[in-house]
C-alpha positions as CSV (number, residue, x, y, z in Angstrom):
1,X,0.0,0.0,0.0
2,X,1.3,3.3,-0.9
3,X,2.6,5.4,1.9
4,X,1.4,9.3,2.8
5,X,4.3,10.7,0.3
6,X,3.2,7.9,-2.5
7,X,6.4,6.3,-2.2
8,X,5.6,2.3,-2.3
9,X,8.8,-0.4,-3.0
10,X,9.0,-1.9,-5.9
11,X,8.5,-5.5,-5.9
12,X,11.4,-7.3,-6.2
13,X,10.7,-9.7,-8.9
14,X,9.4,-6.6,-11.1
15,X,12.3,-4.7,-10.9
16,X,14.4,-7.9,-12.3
17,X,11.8,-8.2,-15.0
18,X,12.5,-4.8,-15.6
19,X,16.1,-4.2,-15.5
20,X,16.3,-8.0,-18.1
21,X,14.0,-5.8,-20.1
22,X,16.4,-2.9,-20.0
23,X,19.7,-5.2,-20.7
24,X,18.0,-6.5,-23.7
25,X,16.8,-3.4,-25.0
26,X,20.6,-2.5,-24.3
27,X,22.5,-5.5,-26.3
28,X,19.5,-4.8,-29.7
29,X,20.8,-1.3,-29.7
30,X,24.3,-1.9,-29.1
31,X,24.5,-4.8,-31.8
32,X,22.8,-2.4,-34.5
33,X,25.5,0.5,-33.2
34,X,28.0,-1.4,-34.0
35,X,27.3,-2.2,-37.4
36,X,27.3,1.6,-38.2
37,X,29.2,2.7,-40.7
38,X,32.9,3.7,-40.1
39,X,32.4,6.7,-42.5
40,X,29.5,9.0,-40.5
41,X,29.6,11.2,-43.4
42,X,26.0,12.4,-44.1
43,X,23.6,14.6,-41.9
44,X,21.0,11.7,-41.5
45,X,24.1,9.0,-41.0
46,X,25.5,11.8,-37.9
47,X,22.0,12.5,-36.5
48,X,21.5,8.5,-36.3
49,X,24.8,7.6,-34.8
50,X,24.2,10.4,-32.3
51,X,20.3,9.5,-31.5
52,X,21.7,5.6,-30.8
53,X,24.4,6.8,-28.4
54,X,21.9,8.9,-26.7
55,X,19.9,5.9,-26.2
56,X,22.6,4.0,-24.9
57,X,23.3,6.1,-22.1
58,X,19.8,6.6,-21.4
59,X,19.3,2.7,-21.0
60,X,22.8,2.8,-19.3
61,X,21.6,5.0,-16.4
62,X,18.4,2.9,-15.9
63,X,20.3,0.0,-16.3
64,X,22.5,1.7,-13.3
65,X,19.1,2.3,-11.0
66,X,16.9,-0.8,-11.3
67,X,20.3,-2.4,-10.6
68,X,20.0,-1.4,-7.0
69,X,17.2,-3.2,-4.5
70,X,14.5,-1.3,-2.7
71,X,13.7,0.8,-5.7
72,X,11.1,3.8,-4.3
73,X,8.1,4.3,-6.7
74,X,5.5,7.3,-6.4
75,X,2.2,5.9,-7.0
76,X,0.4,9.8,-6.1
77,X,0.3,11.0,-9.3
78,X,-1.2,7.6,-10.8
79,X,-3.6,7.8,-8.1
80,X,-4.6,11.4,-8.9
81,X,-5.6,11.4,-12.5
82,X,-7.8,8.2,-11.8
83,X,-9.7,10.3,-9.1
């Protein structure tokens, strides 16, 4: 049940399915980055190889956080559109 700030822990085997989610998501991305062309010589060829390493790192930080146990999620806003 959520707590007075919202703030309820994440069950433990979400957060696994979650973070196996995240690490897949990961390799997919990574496999097709490394496939890029050496030559990054066009605008749509830069703006590619710049989107894919910007969703690296973004996967990388989650990656990071749902690596840690006890993750804290706030359920309040969820709860306040419903009402």
């Amino acid at each position: 049940p959520p707590s007075s700030t919202g703030l309820v822990t994440l069950p433990e085997e979400e957060r696994v399915k979650i973070l196996e989610g995240l690490k897949k998501n990961w390799e997919k991305l990574n496999s097709d980055y490394q496939k890029l062309s050496l030559t990054v010589d066009t605008v749509p060829k830069i703006s590619r190889k710049v989107n894919m390493e910007q969703q690296l790192k973004m996967l990388e930080d989650n990656i990071h956080k749902f690596s840690h146990p006890n993750i804290l999620v706030n359920f309040a806003g969820a709860y306040a559109q419903r009402a």
